[in-house]
C-alpha positions as a LaTeX table, in Angstrom:
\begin{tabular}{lrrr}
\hline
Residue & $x$ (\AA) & $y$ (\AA) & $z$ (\AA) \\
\hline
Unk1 & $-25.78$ & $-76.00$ & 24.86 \\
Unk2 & $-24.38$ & $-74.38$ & 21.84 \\
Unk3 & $-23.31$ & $-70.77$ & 21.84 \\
Unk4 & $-23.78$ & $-68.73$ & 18.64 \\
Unk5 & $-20.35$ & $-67.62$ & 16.99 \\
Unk6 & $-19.33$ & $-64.51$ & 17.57 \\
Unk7 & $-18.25$ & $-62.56$ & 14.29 \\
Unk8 & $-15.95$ & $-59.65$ & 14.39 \\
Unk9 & $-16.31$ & $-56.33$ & 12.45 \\
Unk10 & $-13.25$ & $-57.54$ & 11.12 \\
Unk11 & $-14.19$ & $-60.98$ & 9.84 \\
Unk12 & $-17.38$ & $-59.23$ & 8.08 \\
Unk13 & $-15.22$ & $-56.99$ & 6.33 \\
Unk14 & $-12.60$ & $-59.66$ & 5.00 \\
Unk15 & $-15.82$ & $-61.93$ & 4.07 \\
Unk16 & $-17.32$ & $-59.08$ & 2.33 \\
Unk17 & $-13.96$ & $-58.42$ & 0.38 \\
Unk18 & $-13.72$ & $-62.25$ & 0.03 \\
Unk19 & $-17.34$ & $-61.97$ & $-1.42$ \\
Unk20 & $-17.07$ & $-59.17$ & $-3.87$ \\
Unk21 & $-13.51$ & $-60.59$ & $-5.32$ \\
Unk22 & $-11.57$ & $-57.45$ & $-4.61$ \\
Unk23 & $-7.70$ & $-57.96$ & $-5.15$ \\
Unk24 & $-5.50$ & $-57.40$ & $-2.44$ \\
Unk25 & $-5.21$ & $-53.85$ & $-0.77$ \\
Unk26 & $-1.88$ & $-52.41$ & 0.02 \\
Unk27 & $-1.64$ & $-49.73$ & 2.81 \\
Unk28 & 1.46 & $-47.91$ & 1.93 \\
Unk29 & 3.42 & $-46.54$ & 5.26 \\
Unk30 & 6.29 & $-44.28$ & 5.65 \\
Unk31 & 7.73 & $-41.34$ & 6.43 \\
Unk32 & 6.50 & $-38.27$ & 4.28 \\
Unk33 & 9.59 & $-37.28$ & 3.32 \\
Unk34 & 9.51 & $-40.32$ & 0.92 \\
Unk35 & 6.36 & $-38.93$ & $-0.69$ \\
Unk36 & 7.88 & $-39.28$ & $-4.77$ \\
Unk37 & 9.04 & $-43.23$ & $-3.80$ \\
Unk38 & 5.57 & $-43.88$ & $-2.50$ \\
Unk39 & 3.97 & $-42.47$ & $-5.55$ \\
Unk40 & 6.55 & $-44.89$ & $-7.02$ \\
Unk41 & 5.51 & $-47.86$ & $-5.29$ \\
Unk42 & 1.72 & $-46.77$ & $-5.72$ \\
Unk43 & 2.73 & $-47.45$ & $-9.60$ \\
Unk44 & 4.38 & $-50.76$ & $-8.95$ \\
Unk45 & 1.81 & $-51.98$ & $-6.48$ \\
Unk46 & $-1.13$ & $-50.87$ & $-8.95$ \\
Unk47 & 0.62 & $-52.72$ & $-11.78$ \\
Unk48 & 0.70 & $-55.96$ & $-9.86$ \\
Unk49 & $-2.76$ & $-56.15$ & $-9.51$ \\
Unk50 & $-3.56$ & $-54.79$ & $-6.01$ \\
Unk51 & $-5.45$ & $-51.74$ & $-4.43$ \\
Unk52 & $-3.24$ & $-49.48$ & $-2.89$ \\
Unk53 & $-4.16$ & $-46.80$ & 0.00 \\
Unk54 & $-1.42$ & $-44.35$ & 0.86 \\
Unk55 & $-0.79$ & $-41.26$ & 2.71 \\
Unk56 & $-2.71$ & $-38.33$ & 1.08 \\
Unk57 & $-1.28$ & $-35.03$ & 2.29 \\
Unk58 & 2.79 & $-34.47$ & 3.41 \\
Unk59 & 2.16 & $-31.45$ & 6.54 \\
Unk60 & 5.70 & $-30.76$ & 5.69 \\
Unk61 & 4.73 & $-29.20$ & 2.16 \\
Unk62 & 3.00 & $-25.83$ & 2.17 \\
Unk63 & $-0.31$ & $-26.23$ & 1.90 \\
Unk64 & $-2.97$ & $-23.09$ & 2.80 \\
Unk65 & $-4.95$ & $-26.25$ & 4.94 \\
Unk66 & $-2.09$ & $-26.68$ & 7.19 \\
Unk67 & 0.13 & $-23.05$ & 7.30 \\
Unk68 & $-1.99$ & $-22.26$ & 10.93 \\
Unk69 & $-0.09$ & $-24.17$ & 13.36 \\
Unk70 & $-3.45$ & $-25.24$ & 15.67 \\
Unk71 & $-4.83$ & $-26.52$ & 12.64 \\
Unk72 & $-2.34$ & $-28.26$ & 11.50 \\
Unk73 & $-1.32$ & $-30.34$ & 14.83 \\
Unk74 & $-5.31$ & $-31.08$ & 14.82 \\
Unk75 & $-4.82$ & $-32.36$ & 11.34 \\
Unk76 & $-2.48$ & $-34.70$ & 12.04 \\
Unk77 & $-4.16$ & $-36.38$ & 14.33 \\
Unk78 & $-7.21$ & $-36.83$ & 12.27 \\
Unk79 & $-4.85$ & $-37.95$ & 9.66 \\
Unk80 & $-3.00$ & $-40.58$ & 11.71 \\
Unk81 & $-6.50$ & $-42.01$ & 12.69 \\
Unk82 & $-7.47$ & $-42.16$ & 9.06 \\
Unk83 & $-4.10$ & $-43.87$ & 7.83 \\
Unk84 & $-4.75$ & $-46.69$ & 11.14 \\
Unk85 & $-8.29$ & $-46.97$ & 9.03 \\
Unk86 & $-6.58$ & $-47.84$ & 5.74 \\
Unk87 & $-4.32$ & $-50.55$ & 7.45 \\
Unk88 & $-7.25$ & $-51.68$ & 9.04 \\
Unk89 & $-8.44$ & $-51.81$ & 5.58 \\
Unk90 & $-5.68$ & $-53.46$ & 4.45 \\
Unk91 & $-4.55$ & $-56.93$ & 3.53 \\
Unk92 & $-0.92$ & $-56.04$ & 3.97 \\
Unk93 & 1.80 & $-53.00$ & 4.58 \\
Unk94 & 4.36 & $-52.07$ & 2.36 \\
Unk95 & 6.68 & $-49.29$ & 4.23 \\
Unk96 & 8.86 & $-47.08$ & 1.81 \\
Unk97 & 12.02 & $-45.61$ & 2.55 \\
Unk98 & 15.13 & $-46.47$ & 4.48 \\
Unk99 & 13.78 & $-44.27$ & 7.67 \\
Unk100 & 11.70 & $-45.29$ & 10.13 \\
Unk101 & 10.33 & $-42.25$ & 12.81 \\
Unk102 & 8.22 & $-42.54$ & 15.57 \\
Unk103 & 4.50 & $-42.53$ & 13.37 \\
Unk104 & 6.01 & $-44.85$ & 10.81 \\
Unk105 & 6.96 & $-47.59$ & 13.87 \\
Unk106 & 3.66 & $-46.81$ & 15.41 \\
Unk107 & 1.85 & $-47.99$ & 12.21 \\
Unk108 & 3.78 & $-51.35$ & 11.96 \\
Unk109 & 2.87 & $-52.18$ & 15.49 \\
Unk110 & $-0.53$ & $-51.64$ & 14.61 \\
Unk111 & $-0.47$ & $-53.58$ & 11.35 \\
Unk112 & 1.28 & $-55.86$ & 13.38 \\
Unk113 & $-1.23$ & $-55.95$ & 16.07 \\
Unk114 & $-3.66$ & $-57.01$ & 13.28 \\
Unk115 & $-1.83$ & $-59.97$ & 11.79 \\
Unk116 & $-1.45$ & $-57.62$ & 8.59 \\
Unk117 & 2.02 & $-58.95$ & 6.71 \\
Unk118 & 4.62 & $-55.59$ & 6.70 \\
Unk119 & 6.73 & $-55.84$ & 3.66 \\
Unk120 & 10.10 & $-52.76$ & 3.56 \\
Unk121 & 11.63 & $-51.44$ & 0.13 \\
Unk122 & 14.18 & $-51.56$ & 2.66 \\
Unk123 & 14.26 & $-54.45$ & 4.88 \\
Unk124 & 17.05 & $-53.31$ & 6.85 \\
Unk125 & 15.10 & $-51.11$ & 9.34 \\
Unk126 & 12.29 & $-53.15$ & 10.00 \\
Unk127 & 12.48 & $-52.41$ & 14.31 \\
Unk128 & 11.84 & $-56.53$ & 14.59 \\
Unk129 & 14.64 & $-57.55$ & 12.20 \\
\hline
\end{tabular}
C-alpha cells in the first residue's frame, strides 16, 4: 500500500518561494540596542540581492505606543511572536552586534531549530562556537 506524502506548511512555503523566484530572505536578529548597525546591515544585505526582515520597533526608545508599562510588556510579546514569524520566513539569520541577551539566544535556537543557517557580524559570541 502506498501512503500519500505528507507536506509541511513549511515545505509549501519554500516551494512557493522556490516557485515565484524570490531571492533569499534575511531575518536580521539582535539586540535593539544595535538598532543603527542593523539598519546598516539592512543596506548591505539589500545590496547583495536578498530580502531582508528586521526588527521594527526598539521598546527602549520613547515611543507614545509603548510609554504605559502594561502595554508595553504586552507588546513585546506580540513582537517576539512576530520576529519568530520572520525567521520562520526566513532562508537564513544574520545576528548584529557583539551582544547576545536572553531574546537574541532564544531566536538562534529557534532558527536553529528550523535548519535556518545563523550568520554573526561578530562570530565570536555565537553561544555554539
Amino acid at each position: 500500500m502506498s501512503y500519500p506524502q505528507v507536506i509541511t506548511p513549511a515545505d509549501k512555503l519554500a516551494e512557493a518561494k522556490k516557485q515565484l523566484g524570490f531571492p533569499r530572505i534575511v531575518a536580521i536578529c539582535g539586540s535593539t540596542r544595535f538598532m543603527a548597525e542593523m539598519a546598516e546591515a539592512d543596506v548591505r544585505e539589500t545590496e547583495a540581492g536578498r530580502i531582508v526582515v528586521k526588527p521594527g520597533c526598539d521598546l527602549k526608545s520613547p515611543h507614545a505606543l509603548w510609554s504605559d508599562p502594561v502595554e508595553a510588556q504586552a507588546l513585546k510579546v506580540r513582537l517576539d511572536e512576530l520576529h519568530r514569524s520572520k525567521i520562520l520566513l526566513a532562508d537564513e539569520v544574520l545576528v548584529v552586534g557583539d551582544y547576545i541577551g536572553d531574546s537574541t539566544r532564544a531566536e538562534i535556537a529557534y532558527a536553529r531549530s528550523l535548519g535556518r543557517p545563523v550568520r554573526f557580524t561578530h562570530p565570536e559570541v555565537d553561544p555554539d562556537a
